[in-house]
C-alpha positions in Angstrom: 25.1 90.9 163.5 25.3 88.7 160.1 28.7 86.8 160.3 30.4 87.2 156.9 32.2 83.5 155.3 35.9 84.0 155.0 37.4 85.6 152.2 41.1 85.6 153.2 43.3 82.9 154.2 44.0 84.3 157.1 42.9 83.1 160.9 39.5 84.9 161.9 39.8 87.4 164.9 36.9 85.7 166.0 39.5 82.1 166.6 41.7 83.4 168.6 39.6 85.2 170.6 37.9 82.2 171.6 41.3 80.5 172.1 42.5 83.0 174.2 39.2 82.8 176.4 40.7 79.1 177.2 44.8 79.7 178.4 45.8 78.4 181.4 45.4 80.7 184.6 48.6 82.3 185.6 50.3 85.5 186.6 51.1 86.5 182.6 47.5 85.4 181.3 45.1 87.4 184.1 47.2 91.1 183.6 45.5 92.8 181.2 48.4 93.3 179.3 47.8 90.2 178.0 44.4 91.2 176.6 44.4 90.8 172.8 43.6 94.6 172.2 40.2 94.4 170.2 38.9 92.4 173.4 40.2 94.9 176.1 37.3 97.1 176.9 39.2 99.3 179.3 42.1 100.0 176.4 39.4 101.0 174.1 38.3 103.8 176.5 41.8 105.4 176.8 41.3 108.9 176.1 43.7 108.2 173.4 41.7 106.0 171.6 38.7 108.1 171.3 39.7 108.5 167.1 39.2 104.7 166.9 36.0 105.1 169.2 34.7 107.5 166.8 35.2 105.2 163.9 33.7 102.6 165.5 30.9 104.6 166.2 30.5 105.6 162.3 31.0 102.1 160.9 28.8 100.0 163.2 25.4 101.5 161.7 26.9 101.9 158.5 27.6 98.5 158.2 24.2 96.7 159.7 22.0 99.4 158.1 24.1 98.6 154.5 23.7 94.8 154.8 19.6 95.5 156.0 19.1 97.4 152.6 18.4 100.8 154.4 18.8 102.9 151.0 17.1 106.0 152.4 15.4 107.5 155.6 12.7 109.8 156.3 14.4 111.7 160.0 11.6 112.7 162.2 12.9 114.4 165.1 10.4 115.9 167.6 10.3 116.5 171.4 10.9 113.3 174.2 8.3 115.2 176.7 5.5 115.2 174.3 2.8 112.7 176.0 0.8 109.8 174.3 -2.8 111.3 174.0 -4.0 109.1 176.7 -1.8 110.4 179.1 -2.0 114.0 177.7 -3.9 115.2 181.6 -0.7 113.6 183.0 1.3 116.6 181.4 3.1 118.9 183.2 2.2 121.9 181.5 -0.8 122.7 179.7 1.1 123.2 176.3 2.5 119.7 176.5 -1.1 118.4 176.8 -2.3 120.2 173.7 0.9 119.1 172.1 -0.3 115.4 172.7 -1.9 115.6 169.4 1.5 116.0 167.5 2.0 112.4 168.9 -0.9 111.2 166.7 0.2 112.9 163.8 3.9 112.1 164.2 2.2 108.5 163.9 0.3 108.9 161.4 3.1 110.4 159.7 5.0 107.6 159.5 2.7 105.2 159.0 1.4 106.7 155.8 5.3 107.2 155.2 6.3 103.3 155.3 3.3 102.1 153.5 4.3 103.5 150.3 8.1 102.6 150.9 6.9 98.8 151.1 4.7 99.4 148.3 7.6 101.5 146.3 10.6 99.6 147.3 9.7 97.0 149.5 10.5 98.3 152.9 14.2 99.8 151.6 13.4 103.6 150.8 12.4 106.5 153.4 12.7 104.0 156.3 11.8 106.4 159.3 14.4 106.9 162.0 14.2 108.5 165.3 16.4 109.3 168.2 14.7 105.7 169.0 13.4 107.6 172.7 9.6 108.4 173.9 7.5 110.6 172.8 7.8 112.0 169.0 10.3 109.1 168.7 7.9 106.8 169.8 4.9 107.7 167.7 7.2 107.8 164.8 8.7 104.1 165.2 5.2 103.2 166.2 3.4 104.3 162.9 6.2 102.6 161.1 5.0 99.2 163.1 1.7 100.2 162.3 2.3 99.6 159.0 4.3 96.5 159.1 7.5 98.2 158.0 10.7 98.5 159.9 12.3 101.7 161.7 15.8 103.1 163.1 16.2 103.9 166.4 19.4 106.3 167.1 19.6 106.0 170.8 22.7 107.4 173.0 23.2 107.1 176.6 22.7 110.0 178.7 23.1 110.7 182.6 19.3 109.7 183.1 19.9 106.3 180.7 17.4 106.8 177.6 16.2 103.0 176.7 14.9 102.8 173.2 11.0 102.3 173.0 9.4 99.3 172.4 8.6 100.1 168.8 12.0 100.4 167.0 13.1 97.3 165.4 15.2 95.6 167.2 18.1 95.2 164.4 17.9 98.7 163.8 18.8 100.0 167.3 21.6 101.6 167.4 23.0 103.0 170.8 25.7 105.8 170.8 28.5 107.4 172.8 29.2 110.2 170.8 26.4 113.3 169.6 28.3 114.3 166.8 28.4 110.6 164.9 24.9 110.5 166.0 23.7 113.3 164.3 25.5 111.7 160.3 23.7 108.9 161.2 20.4 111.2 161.1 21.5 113.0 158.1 24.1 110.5 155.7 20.6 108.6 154.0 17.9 111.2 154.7 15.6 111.8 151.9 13.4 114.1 154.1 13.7 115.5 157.4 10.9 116.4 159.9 10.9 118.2 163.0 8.0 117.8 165.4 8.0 120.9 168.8 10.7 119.9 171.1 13.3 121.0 173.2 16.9 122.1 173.2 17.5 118.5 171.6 15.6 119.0 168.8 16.7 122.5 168.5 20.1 121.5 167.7 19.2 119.3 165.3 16.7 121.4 163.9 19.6 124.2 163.1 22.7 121.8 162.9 20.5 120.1 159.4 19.3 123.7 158.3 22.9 125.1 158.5 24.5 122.5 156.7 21.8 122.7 153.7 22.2 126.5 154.0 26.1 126.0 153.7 25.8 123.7 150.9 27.3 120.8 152.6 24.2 118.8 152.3 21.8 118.7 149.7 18.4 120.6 149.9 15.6 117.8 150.5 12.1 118.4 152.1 12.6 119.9 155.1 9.2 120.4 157.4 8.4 121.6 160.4 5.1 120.3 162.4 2.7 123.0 163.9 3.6 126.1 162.8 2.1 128.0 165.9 4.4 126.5 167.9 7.3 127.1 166.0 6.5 130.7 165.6 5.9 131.2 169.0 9.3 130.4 170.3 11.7 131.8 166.8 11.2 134.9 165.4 12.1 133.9 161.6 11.4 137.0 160.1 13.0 138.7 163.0 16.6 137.4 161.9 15.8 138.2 158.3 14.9 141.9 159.3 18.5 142.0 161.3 20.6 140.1 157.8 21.6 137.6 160.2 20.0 135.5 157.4 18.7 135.9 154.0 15.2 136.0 153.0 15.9 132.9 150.5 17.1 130.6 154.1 13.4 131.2 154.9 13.0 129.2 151.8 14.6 126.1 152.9 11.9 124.9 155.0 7.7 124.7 155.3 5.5 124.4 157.6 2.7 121.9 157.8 0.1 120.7 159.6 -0.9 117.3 158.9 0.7 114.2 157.7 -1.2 114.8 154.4 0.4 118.5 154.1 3.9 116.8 154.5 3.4 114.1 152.2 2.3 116.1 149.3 5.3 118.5 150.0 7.5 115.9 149.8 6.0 114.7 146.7 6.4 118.1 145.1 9.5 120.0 146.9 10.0 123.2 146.0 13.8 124.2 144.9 14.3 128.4 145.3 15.9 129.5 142.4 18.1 131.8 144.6 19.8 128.6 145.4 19.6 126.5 142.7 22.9 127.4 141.3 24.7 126.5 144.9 23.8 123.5 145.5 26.3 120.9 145.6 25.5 117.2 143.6 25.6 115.3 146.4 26.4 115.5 149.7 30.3 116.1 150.9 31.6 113.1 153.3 
């Protein structure tokens, strides 16, 4: 973390923390009353200060991904199961083995994706970011390296501890606590957002983003979805239109592609459904 020069008169937190590091031992100075507060690890996970955890949680990225010059990100989300090519006989189930290609393409992907943000912007605009685990996540921070760009990795700790793959760099990985924060950190700077087959995990974020572009409390960007077979097999889209649980225009909110080529020249050329041109907001609502 870049350490900011002074710009107040006043002693640095940082000081005193170091002095207080070096008191004599006593009685008073080992309780942990006597912790200075923003050093006291086992106050900060009181149950009552979860709103400051939260904050913490929603400033940290902000902050390092400001002062790296992250302007915008291209989300891929896509499936932790999904095997490298190479190990695709490893799978457990013969769909995940034919879904090993999705990890090349998810590479691909983002490789052909931070190629043109270096060349646009020099490595500032559509930065890919992942949930920064294996799998999709790992082809996509992979294609990124490929290319010689950087990538976010939005990793959180779960029961079975989820390290981030070797691919996300390393001042980009951000670890997380909370789902919730997690999930603004996908969405705050995305300029696209693409969903590779996956689980329940991806699910959620596949329909948390969808329903808050359908809401209007995010802007409509390019939204695609990777291998349409597979998302047809397991949602019956047109089955929820047919019941009015949605409109026909929500089926307009996303495509389906195929290939990194497909997505790219979607994104290049998005199409905005009249039937919600007049209800979407000017920017997104923090």
């Amino acid at each position: 973390m870049t350490d900011h020069p002074r710009n107040h008169p006043l002693r640095e937190a940082r000081e005193d923390r170091q002095t207080a590091s070096t008191v004599p031992d006593t009685a008073q100075t080992r309780s942990p009353a006597y912790r200075l507060a923003f050093t006291d690890e086992d106050f900060l996970c009181r149950d009552e200060l979860r709103p400051v955890r939260l904050q913490l949680e929603l400033m940290k990225p902000a902050l390092l991904m400001d002062e790296a010059e992250v302007t915008s990100t291209v989300v891929l989300f896509g499936g932790a199961r999904i095997p490298r090519p190479e190990n695709a006989d490893r799978a457990r189930t013969d769909t995940l083995r034919d879904l090993a290609t999705q990890y090349d393409e998810a590479r691909r992907f983002a490789r052909l994706v931070t190629e043109r943000s270096i060349r646009d912007s020099g490595g500032r605009e559509n930065v890919i970011v992942t949930g920064g685990g294996p799998g999709v996540m790992e082809a996509g921070n992979r294609g990124a390296l490929d290319a010689g760009g950087r990538s976010v990795g939005l990793n959180i700790v779960l029961p079975h501890e989820q390290a981030p793959n070797g691919y996300v760099t390393p001042e980009l990985s951000f670890n997380f606590h909370y789902f919730a924060i997690r999930k603004m950190h996908f969405l705050m700077r995305a300029s696209a957002i693409c969903v590779f087959p996956g689980g329940f995990g991806t699910l959620d974020e596949l329909f948390e983003a969808l329903t808050l572009i359908q809401t209007g409390r995010m802007e409509r960007v390019p939204f695609l979805l990777f291998g349409e077979a597979f998302w047809r097999g397991i949602l019956n889209w047109d089955a929820l239109q047919e019941a009015g649980t949605i409109g026909a225009d929500d089926l307009e909110l996303f495509r389906f592609v195929e290939t990194a080529e497909d997505a790219l020249a979607l994104m290049d050329d998005w199409p905005l459904p009249r039937t919600r041109r007049e209800h979407l907001p000017d920017r997104v609502e923090a």
